[in-house]
Every structure is written in structure tokens, then in C-alpha cells.
C-alpha positions as CSV (number, residue, x, y, z in Angstrom):
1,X,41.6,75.6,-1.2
2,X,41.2,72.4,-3.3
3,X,39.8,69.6,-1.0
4,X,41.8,66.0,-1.1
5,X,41.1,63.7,-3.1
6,X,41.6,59.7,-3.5
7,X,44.5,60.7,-6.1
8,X,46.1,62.7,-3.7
9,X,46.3,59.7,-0.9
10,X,47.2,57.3,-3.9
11,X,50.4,59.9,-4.8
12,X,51.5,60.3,-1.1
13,X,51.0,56.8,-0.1
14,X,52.7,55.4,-3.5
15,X,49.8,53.4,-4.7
16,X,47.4,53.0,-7.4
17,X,44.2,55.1,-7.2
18,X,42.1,51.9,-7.6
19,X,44.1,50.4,-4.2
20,X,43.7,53.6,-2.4
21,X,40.0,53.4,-3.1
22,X,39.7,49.9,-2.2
23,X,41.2,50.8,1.4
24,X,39.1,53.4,2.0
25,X,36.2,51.7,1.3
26,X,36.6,49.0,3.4
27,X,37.5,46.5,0.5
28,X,39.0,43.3,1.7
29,X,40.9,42.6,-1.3
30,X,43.6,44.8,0.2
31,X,47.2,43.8,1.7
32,X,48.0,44.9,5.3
33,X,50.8,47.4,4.8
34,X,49.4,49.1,2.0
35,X,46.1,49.4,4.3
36,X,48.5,51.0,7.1
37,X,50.1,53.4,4.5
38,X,46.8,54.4,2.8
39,X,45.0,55.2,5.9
40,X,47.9,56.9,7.4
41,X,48.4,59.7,4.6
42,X,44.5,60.2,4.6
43,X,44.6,60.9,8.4
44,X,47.9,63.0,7.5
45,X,46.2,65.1,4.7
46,X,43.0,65.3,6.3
47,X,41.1,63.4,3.5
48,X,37.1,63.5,3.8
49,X,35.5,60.7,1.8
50,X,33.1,62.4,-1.0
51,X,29.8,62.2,-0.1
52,X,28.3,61.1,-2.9
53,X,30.5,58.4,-3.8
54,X,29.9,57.4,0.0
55,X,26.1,56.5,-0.6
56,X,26.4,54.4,-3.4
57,X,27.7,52.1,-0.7
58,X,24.1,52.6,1.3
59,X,22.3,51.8,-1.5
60,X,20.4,49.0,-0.6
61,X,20.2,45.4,-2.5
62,X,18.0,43.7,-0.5
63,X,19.9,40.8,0.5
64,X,21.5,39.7,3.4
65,X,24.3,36.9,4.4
66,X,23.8,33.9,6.8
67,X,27.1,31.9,7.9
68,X,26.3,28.7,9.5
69,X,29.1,26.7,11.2
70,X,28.1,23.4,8.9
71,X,25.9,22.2,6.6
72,X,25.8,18.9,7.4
73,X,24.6,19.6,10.8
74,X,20.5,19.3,10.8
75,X,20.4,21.6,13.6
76,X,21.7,24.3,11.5
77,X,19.9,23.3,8.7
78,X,16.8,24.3,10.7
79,X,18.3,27.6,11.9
80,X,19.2,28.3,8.0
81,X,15.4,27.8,7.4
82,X,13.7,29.8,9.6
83,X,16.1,32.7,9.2
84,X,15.8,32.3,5.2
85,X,11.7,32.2,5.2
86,X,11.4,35.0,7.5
87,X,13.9,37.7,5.4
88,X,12.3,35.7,2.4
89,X,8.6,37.2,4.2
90,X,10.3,40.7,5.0
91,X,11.4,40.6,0.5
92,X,15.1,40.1,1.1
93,X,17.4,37.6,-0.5
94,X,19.6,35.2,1.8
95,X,22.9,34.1,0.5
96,X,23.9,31.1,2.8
97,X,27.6,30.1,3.8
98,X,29.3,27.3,5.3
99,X,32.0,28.1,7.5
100,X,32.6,24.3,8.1
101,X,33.6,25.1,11.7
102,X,36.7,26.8,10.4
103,X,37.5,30.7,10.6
104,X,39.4,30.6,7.6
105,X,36.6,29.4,5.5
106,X,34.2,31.7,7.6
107,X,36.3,34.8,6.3
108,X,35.9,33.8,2.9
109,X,32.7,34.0,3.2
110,X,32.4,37.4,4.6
111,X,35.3,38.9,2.0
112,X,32.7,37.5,-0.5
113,X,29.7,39.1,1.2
114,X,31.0,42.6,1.8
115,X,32.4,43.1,-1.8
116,X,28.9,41.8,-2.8
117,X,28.0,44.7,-0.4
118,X,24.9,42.9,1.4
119,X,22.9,44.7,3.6
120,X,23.5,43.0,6.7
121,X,25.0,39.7,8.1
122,X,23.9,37.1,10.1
123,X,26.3,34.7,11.7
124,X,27.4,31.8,13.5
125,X,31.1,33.2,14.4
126,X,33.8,30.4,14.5
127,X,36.7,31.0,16.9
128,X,40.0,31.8,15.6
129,X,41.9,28.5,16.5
130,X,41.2,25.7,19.3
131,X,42.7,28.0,22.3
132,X,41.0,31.6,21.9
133,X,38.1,33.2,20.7
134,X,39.2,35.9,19.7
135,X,38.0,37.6,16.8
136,X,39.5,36.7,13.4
137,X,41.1,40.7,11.2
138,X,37.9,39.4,8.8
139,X,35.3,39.7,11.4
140,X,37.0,43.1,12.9
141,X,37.1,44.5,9.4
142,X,33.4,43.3,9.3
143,X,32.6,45.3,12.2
144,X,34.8,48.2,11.2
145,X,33.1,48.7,8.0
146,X,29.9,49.5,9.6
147,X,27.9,46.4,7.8
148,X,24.7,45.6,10.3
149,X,25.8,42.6,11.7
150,X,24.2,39.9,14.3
151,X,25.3,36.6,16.3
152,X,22.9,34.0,16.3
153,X,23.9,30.8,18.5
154,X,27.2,31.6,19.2
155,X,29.0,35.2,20.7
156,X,32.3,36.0,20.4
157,X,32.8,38.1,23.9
158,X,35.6,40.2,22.9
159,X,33.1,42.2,20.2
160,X,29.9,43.8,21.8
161,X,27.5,42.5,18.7
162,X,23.4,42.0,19.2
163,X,23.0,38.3,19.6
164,X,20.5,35.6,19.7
165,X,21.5,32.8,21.6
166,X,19.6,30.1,23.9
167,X,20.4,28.6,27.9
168,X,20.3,25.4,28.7
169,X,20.7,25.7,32.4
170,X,17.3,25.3,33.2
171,X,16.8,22.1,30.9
172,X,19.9,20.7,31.9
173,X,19.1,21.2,35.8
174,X,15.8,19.4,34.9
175,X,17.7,16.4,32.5
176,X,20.4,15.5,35.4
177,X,17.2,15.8,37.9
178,X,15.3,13.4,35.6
179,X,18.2,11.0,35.8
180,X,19.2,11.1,39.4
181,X,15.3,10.3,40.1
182,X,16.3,7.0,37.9
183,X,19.0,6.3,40.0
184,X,21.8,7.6,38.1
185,X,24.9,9.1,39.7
186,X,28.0,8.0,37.2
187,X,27.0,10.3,34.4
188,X,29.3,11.5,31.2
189,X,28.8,14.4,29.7
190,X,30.6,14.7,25.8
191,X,31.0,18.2,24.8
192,X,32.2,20.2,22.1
193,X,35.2,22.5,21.4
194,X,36.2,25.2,24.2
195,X,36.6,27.6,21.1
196,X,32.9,27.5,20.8
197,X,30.7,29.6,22.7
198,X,27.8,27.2,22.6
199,X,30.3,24.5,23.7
200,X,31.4,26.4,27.0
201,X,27.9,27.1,28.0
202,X,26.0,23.7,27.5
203,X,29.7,22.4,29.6
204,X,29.3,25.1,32.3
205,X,25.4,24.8,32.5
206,X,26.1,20.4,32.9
207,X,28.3,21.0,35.9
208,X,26.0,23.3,37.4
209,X,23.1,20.8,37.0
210,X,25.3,18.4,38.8
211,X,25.6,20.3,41.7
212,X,22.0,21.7,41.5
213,X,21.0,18.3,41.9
214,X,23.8,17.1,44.6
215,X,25.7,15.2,42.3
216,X,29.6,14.8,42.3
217,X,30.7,17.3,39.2
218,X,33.6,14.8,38.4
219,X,36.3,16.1,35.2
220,X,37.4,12.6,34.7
221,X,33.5,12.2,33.3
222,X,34.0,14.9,30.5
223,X,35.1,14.2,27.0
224,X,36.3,17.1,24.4
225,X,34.8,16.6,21.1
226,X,34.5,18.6,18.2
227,X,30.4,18.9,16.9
228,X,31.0,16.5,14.4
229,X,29.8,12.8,13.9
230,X,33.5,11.2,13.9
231,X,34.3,13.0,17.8
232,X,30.8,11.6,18.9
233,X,32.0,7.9,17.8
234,X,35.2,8.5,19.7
235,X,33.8,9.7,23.0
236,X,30.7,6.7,22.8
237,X,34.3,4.2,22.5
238,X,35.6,6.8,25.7
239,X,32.7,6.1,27.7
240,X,32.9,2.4,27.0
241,X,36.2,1.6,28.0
242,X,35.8,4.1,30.9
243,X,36.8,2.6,34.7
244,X,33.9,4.2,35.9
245,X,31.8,2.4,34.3
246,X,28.9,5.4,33.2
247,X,25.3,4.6,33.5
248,X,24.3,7.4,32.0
249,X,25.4,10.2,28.9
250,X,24.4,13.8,28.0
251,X,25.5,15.0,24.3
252,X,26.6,18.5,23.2
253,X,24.9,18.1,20.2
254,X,23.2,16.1,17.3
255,X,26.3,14.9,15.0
256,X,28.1,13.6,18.0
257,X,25.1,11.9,19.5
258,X,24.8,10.4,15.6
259,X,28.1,9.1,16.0
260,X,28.2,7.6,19.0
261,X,24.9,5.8,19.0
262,X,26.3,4.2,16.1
263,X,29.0,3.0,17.8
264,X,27.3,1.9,20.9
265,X,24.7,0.1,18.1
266,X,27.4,-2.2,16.9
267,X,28.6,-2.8,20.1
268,X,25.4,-4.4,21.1
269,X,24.6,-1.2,23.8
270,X,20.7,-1.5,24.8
271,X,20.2,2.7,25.1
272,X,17.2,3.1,27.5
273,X,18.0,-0.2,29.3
274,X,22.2,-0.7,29.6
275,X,23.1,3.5,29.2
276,X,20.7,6.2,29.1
277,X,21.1,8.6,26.7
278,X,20.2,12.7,26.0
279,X,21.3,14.9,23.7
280,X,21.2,18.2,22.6
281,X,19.3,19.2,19.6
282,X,16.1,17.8,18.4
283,X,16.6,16.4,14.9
284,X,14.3,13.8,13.1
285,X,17.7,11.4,13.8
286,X,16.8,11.8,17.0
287,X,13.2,11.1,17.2
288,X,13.6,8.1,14.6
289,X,15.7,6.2,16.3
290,X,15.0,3.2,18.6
291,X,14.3,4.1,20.8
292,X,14.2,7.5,20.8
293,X,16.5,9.7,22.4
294,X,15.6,12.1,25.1
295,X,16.5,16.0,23.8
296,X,17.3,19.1,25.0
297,X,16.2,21.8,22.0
298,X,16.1,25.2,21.3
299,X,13.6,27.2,19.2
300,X,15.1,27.7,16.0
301,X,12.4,28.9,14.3
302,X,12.0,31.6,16.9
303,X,15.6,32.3,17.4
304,X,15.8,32.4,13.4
305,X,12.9,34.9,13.3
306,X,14.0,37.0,16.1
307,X,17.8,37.1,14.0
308,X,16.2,38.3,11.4
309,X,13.9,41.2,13.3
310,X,17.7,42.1,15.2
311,X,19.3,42.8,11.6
312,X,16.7,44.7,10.6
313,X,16.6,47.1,13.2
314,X,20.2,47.4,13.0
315,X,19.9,48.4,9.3
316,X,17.7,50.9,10.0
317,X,20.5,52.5,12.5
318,X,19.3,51.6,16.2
319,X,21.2,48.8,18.2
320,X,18.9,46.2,19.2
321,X,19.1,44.1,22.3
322,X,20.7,40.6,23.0
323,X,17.9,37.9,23.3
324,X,18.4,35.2,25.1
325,X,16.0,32.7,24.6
326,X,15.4,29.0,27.0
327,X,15.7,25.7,25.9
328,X,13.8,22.7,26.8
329,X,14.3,19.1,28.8
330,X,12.0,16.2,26.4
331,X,12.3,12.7,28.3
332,X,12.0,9.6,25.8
333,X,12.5,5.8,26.3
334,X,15.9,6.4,26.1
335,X,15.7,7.2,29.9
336,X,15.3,4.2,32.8
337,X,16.6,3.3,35.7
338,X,19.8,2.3,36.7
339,X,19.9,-1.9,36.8
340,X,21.1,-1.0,40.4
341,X,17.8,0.7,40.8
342,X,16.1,-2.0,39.7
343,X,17.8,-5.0,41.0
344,X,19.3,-6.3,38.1
């Protein structure tokens, strides 16, 4: 008995060979319902893909995929570095994407890479929309295809994927202690998008410092940004307007802090001596401006490195743990104390 071939699921399914290939090959340049037909009559007619055309797909380029969630941002910038000199050390090629914090632009990017048939992916996953985030049918096919595939920064907890990822709780418990000690108790905190992993955590591990230190953990002190420069400039006008009157402000990460320290510069704000300021991430901004801002940073070139040693193992077939790595508290002189504290 003949076995069944690709022109046999084309003829029972009513589509071109070339489509029927493309499906079961994983290609994303295929529509849903002829997916659901395709795969339906090779289940029906028992359809075993032929070996040999099967390992042209594990022939390995030597190239892998990094998707950042933006460009612009210098912290990912530094993440893109490290992970692209270490594959660079190990002789692989990196292509780089921007997923400009939007999914839809993220599964361009991996459509792109899995036709390009890379060896394995690194990514920053973006949600699906501001209310879930759930994985986007791109990502899933990803995953279904069988491409080595690793989270670095963020996680998507509805797909069981080796990540690399950092906590702040510790630096953040150490920050809020830092400004309590400094006489702070009125402190904002402007975070990121609740569709963002990183986001939830660095909000989850601020409230938790609050309390570790005895300090009200007050809602009406959060703003919602969105990582970028233009959400920073809106919370920094938040926090100046606010009836509580903030001595003090932590900052999910370095485009917002950009933003609102511009604002606060033009509205004649003295940071270190009317508001003290930290943010997350430390950038050269950061460290270059007057004075310079207090950070809370990860090891990028670490967590870049150890992205890269992940993938790796998962291309060679074994499933490598999740690495969690532990970020760090830096005072600067945009810490003192409250004028309360010192009689002003």
C-alpha cells in the first residue's frame, strides 16, 4: 500500500499542493480555514510527513532572531548588545526586530523569522492588547512549530517557555528603605502597562517595599504609563498637580523617567532638593544628568549572555531552566531629605 502523500491531502482538502505543504510545515503565510481543512484530512488519511523533506527544515543556518519591545529604549539597546556579541562569540548571526511595544508588529517579525527558518528565537513578548496577556496565534504557531524559543525580560504565563528575567524586590525594599530613612512617606510610584510582565512585577514588588518598610501602600499614589518618554511627561505633570503633594517618585523605567524629568526641568523642580527621584534602568541619561538620578538596574550583559546559553541548550533538544537574576538599589544626589526633615 502506497503511503500518502502531500498531493493526496491537497486533492481531499481542495487545495493547491504548494498550500498543503505550506500548512504542514508550519508556514505562516497560510489562512486559518484552509489550515483547519489541511490538517484535518492529514489526520483523516493518516499522513506521515516524509522524512527527508522533514530535515531540510533542521538544517541549521546559524542564525538566530532577537525581538526587542523598542529601539528607542537604551535599556534594550544594551540587552540587544550583549545578546548579539555573545551568539556573535558562539559564530551565529543575530537578526534584530522591533516590536515597538505592539503584538502586531511583533508577529511580523516572527512570520519573517520562521520563513527565514532561524535557528532559534529570543524574545521580549508583547501582550496581545492592554487587558490580557495572553498569547498572540503568532507566538502559539511559534511554539507549535517546534522553533527553540526563549523569554528574556518579560514572560507570558500562559506558555511554559525558559526565561531570563530579573527581581526587583530586593532593590526596591532597599530604595523605599533608603527614602523613608530621608524622611519620606508621600511617595509616587509611575509604572508601566499591566499588559507587561515587567510592569506588574516592578508594581507588585513597589507595594511590597512599602509595607516592608511600614509605609502606607496608597493606590491614589500610582500612575499607569506606557514605557515610553510622552507617558513619563504625563505622570511627572500627575504628580505635580497631585493633592498629596509627593515628596518623593520611583520610575518603571528609563523613557518615562526621560520624560518626566523634562518636564519637572521646565517647571523649575530642584530633583534631589524639592522631589527625590529613582528610576529603573541605568542608562548614560541617567548618570549624565544633574544631578544624577538614583537607579535600580539589572545585569543586561549577564541576562543577555545567559539568553543566549538558554537558546542554545534548547537547540541542542534539552529544556533549560528559568533564571531569575537580582537587580540592584544605586543612591545618587537625587536622594535627600524631606524639607520637613530638615526644617525647611
Amino acid at each position: 500500500m502506497n503511503a500518502v502523500t502531500i498531493k493526496d491531502v491537497a486533492l481531499a482538502a481542495g487545495v493547491s499542493s504548494a498550500t498543503a505543504s505550506r500548512v504542514l510545515s508550519g508556514h505562516p503565510a497560510t489562512s486559518a480555514a484552509s489550515r483547519e481543512k489541511v490538517q484535518a484530512v492529514a489526520k483523516e488519511l493518516g499522513f506521515v510527513p516524509n522524512a527527508q523533506a522533514r530535515s531540510l527544515r533542521s538544517t541549521k543556518t546559524d542564525t538566530i532572531a532577537l525581538l526587542i519591545s523598542d529601539v528607542r529604549n537604551p535599556y534594550f539597546s544594551d540587552l540587544a548588545h550583549a545578546v548579539e556579541q555573545q551568539a556573535h562569540a558562539a559564530g551565529m548571526m543575530t537578526f534584530i526586530g522591533n516590536a515597538n511595544e505592539d503584538s502586531e508588529q511583533q508577529d511580523q517579525f516572527l512570520a519573517a523569522m520562521l520563513s527565514r527558518r532561524v535557528d532559534g528565537l529570543i524574545v521580549v513578548p508583547q501582550g496581545l492588547d492592554e487587558d490580557a496577556d495572553r498569547p498572540s496565534q503568532m507566538m502559539q504557531r511559534i511554539v507549535s512549530s517546534g522553533t527553540p524559543l526563549v523569554f528574556v525580560d518579560r514572560t507570558l504565563p500562559q506558555l511554559n517557555i525558559p526565561s531570563i528575567t530579573a527581581s526587583s524586590t530586593r532593590a526596591l525594599e532597599e530604595a523605599i528603605g533608603q527614602l523613608q530613612s530621608l524622611g519620606h512617606t508621600s511617595i509616587a510610584f509611575l509604572g508601566g502597562p499591566d499588559h507587561a510582565s515587567t510592569a506588574r512585577e516592578r508594581h507588585s514588588a513597589f507595594d511590597q517595599a512599602m509595607a516592608a518598610n511600614g509605609l502606607e501602600i496608597n493606590p491614589a499614589l500610582h500612575f499607569a504609563g506606557d514605557f515610553r518618554a510622552a507617558s513619563g511627561a504625563q505622570g511627572a505633570r500627575w504628580l505635580l498637580e497631585h493633592e498629596l503633594a509627593p515628596t518623593a517618585v520611583v520610575i518603571a523605567d528609563a523613557p518615562m523617567a526621560i520624560g518626566a524629568l523634562t518636564v519637572w526641568r521646565q517647571a523649575g523642580i530642584r530633583i534631589g532638593q524639592q522631589l527625590s527621584v529613582i528610576t529603573f534602568d541605568e542608562v548614560d541619561a541617567m548618570l549624565m544628568h544633574d544631578p544624577p538620578i538614583a537607579t535600580i538596574s539589572h545585569d543586561l550583559t549577564a541576562m543577555g549572555r545567559a539568553a543566549v546559553a538558554a537558546l542554545q541548550e534548547a537547540m541542542a533538544g534539552n529544556t533549560p531552566e528559568p533564571q531569575e537574576f537580582t537587580s540592584r538599589f544605586t543612591a545618587r544626589e537625587s536622594l535627600a531629605p524631606t524639607q520637613a526633615a530638615t526644617g525647611a
